[in-house]
Phi, psi and omega in degrees: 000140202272174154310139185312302190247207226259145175308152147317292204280305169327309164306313168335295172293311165314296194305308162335297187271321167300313195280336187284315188284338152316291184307341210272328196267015147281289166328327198270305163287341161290289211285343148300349186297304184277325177258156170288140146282345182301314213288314175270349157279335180289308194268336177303275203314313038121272176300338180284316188255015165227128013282348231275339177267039152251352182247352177221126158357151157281130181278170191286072176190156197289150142350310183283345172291302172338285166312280176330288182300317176327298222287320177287334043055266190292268198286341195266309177280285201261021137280310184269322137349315172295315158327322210273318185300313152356351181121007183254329185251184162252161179274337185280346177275346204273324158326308200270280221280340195275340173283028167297337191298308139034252196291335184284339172302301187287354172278325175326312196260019167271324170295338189264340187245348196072023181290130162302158182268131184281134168358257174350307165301313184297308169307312178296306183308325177280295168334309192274353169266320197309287174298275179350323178254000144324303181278285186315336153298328195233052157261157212128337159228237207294354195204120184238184212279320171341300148322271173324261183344300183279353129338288145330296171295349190266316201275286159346329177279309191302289188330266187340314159328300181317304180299304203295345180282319171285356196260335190282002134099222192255109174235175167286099177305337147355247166334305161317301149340276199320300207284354189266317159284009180280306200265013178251003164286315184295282200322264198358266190317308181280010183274320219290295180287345172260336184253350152247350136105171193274326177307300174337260182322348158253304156006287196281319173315297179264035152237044192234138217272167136332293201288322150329291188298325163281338180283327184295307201279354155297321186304323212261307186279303190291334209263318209265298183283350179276292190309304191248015145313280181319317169306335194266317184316289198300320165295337169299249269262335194233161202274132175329300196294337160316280184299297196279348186293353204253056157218015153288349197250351161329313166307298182296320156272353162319303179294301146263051128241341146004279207284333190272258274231349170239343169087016204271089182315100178245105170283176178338283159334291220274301203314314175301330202276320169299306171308315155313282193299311178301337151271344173271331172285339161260015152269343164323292184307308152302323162321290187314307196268020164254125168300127221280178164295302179307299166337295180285017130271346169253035131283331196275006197256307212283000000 
């Protein structure tokens, strides 16, 4: 691992993928107009794991991980994401509640270690619910309560991911991906034929524009093989407290590119509810880089 902090051209790259992963949900909200969603989720994992798992190793983590983050991943986060945008959510708002995932990560793995929640931690957590019943007050135009719920369920899911990504230990993200999305296409695909049915789903296929087919492959190569290739390159090399506080700005270019290329209003409301959650995920972020107590008793040992 290089020095904490990040190279000019690493920065570079950290911006890269924020502003790609930001932008996706203007991208994301274009190819609904032409595709179901389940149907476009379905074909993003698709693409993300066919040719590329005949050209790179299975990594070295069990089957059942493998399987978990797809299914969690895939059918779980950007599926019911897809839903949600679909006409239930705004897309920039929907960019800000899905870093909901957060707080669901940390309770999981405080419930999987028995850990207490630390001041800070507690704190960032009442800041990021705080914007969360923000948005829940003001449904009804860009966010209705459906939307926020499926959302919530989507950032729930990404958390699971999340857990099944700490169990595969340190891999080739690559490789993971590809081979982790073999399993999030057949759920995709049969929820796609039953609830949106095959008459939908041919429609859309052979009405489907040049520019449909690049949002799809946005999806797959830039938001998925870039953004989270790229993303891994930089935690091997640089310390995480280095790295992750710069996916607080997702949100932000989410949210404004919204507002510039989708027309996507930001009143009072959304600007607090963004200040909310994006400071309880950066008080997160300062928690995480305090050494927990148990740690500072074997510094008091040593």
């Amino acid at each position: 691992m290089t020095d904490a902090a990040l190279t000019p051209r690493a920065l570079l790259l950290a911006l890269a993928i924020v502003v790609v992963w930001g932008t996706n949900f203007v991208v994301i909200a274009f190819a609904l107009h032409s595709l179901p969603p389940l149907l476009f989720a379905a074909l993003r994992f698709a693409v993300v794991a066919f040719p590329l798992v005949f050209f790179v190793r299975r990594p070295d983590v069990p089957w059942r991980i493998l399987a978990g983050y797809g299914l969690a991943i895939g059918a779980g986060q950007f599926g019911l994401l897809f839903i949600a945008i679909n006409g239930y959510i705004a897309a920039g708002l929907a960019s800000l509640l899905v870093q909901t995932q957060v707080v669901f990560t940390i309770a999981m793995a405080m419930i999987g270690s028995g850990e207490r929640l630390r001041p800070l931690q507690a704190a960032a957590l009442v800041l990021a619910l705080a914007g969360v019943a923000v948005i829940g007050a003001n449904t009804g135009g860009d966010a209705t309560i459906t939307g926020v719920l499926l959302v919530l369920g989507a950032a729930f899911a990404w958390s699971l991911g999340n857990m099944a990504q700490r169990a595969a230990g340190k891999v080739d993200m690559l490789a993971f991906i590809a081979w982790s999305s073999v399993f999030a296409v057949p759920p995709l695909a049969g929820l796609a034929l039953w609830f949106e049915g095959w008459p939908a789903i041919r429609t859309a296929l052979d009405g489907a524009t040049p520019a449909i087919w690049a949002a799809v492959a946005w999806q797959a190569v830039g938001n998925s093989l870039f953004g989270y290739g790229a993303w891994g390159w930089l935690l091997a090399r640089y310390p995480a407290a280095s790295v992750a506080p710069l996916a607080l700005l997702v949100p932000v270019f989410g949210m404004g590119s919204a507002a510039l290329l989708l027309n996507e209003s930001l009143p009072p409301w959304k600007l607090a509810a963004a200040t909310l959650i994006v400071g309880g995920l950066g008080l997160n972020l300062l928690a995480a880089r305090q050494p927990g107590k148990a740690n500072q008793a074997g510094k008091r040992k040593l």
